[in-house]
C-alpha positions in Angstrom: -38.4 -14.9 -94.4 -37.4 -18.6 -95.5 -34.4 -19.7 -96.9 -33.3 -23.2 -98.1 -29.6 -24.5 -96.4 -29.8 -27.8 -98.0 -31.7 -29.9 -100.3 -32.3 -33.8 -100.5 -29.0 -33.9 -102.7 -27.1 -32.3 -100.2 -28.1 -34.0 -97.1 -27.6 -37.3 -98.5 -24.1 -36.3 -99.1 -23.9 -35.0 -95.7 -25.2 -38.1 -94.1 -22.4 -40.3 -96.4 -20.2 -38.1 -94.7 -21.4 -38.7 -91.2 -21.4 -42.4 -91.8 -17.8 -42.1 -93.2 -16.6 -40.4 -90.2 -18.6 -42.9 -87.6 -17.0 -46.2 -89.7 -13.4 -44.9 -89.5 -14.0 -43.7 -85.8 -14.7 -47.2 -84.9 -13.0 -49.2 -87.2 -10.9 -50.9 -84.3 -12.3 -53.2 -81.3 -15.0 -50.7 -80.4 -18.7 -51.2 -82.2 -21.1 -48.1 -81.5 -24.6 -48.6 -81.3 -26.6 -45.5 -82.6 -29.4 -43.8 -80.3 -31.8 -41.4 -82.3 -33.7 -38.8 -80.2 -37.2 -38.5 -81.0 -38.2 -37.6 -83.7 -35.9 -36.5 -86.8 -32.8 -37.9 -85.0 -34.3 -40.9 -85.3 -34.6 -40.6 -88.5 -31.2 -39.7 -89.4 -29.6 -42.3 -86.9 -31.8 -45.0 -89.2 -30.3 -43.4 -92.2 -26.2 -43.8 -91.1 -27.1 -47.1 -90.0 -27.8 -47.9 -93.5 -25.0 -46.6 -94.7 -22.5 -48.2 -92.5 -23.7 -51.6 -92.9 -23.7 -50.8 -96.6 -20.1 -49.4 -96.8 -18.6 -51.7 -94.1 -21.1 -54.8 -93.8 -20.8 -53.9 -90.1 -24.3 -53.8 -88.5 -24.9 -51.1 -86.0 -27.4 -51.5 -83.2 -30.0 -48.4 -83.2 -31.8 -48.0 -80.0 -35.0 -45.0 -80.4 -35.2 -42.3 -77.0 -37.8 -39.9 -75.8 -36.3 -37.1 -73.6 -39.9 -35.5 -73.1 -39.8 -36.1 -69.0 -36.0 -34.8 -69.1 -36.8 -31.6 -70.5 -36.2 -28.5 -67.6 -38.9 -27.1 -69.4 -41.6 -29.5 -69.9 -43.8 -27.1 -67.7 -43.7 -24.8 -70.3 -43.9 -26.9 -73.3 -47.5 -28.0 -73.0 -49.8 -29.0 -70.8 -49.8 -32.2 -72.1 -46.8 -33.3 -73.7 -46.5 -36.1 -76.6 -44.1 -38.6 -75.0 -43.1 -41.2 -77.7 -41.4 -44.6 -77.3 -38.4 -45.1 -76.0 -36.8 -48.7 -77.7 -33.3 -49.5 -76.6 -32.7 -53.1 -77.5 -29.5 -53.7 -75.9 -27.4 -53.0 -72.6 -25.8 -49.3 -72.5 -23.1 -50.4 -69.6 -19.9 -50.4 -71.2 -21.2 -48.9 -74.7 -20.0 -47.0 -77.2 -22.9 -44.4 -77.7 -23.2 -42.3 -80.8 -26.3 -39.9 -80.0 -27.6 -38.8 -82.7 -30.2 -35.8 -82.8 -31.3 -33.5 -86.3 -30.5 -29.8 -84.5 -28.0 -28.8 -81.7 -29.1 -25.2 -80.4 -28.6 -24.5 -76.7 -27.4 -28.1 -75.4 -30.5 -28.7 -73.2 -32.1 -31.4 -74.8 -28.7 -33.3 -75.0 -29.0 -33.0 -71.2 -32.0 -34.1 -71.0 -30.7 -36.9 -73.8 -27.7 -38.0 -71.4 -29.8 -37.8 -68.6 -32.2 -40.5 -70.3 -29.4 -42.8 -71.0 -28.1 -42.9 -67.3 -31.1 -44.1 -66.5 -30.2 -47.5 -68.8 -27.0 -48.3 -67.6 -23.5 -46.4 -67.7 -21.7 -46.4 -71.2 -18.4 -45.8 -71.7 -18.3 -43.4 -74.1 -21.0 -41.0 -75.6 -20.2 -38.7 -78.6 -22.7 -36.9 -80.5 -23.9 -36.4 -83.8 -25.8 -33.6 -85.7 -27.0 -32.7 -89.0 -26.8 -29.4 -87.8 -25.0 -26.8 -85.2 -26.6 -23.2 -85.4 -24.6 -21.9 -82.0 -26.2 -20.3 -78.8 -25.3 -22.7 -76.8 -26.5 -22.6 -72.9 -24.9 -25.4 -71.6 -21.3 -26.8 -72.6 -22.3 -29.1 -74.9 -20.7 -29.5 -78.2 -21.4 -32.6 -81.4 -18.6 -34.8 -82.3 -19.9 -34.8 -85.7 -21.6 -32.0 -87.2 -22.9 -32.1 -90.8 -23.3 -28.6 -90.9 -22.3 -25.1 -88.8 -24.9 -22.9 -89.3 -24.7 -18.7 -88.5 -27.9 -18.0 -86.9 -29.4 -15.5 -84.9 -31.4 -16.5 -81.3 -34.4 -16.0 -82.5 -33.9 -17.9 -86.1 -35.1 -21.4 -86.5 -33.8 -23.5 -88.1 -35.8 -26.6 -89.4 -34.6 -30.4 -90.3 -37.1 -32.0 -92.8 -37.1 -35.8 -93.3 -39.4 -37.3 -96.1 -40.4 -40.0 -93.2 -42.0 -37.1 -91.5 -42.6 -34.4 -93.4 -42.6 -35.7 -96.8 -39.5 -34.0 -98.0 -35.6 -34.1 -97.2 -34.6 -29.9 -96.4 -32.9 -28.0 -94.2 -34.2 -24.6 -94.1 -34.0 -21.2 -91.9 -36.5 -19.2 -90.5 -35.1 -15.5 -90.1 -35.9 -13.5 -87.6 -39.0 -15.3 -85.5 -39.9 -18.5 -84.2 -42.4 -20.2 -87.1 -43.7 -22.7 -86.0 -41.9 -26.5 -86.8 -42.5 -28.1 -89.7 -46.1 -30.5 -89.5 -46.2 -34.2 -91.5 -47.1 -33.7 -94.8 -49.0 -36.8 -96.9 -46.7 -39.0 -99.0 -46.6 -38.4 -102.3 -49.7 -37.7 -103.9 
């Protein structure tokens, strides 16, 4: 069984929210440079980077990472995993990271994320973002910004739609089973 959490409507008002939060978390000497994990975080880190620079005239850096080789379970994701670009366009020593990723579930691939970003220099700060939290966490991880808790059992999925990717802006649940993610849809027809 399916059920819709949140339409395009909602999640844009979500995302102003975010964006909000962000600007007035950093409104004094410290600029944050957005990282999106691949893929729908990217996404949504490209979308509060709009609307900060929209709301504040305060451009935000947004640097793009791939956590594929991270993952402590890339053995049994595939035998061949996709492993997509990794673009940071800037220095991470002495940074003010905002992390930004679409689903926070058990923590692991936010480990794998900080792991990543060690390997580009030593911020000082990293908080993180979500457009969701559904629980079950395995490691003590928690976002800094959540746009949404979500009451979910382990074996619910939950899926983050963005119309870059699948054609469509959604958050929707998946009870009781893993379906399978969400594929690319074509553009409108």
């Amino acid at each position: 069984m399916q059920k819709r959490l949140a339409d395009q409507d909602a999640i844009a008002r979500k995302l102003d929210e975010l964006a909000s939060s962000v600007r007035k978390d950093f409104s004094g000497a410290a600029h944050p440079v957005l990282i999106g994990i691949q893929r729908r975080g990217v996404e949504i880190a490209r979308r509060l980077v709009e609307r900060v620079a929209q709301s504040s005239g305060q451009a935000i850096p947004l640097g793009i990472l791939d956590i594929t080789f991270y993952r402590d379970d890339l053995s049994m994701v595939s035998h061949q995993p996709v492993v997509r670009n990794t673009t940071i366009p800037f220095g991470l020593d002495d940074a003010h990271i905002v992390l930004v990723d679409d689903v926070i579930f058990t923590g692991r691939t936010i480990r794998a994320a900080l792991d990543a970003l060690v390997d580009f220099g030593r911020p000082r700060t990293v908080r993180l973002l979500t457009l969701v939290d559904r629980g079950h966490r395995e490691l003590p991880i928690q976002p800094d910004y959540a746009g949404w808790k979500v009451k979910t059992a382990r074996d619910d999925v939950v899926h983050v739609k963005v119309r870059e990717l699948d054609g469509e802006d959604a958050v929707d649940l998946s009870i009781g089973g893993r379906a399978a993610a969400p594929q690319p849809t074509p553009g409108p027809r």
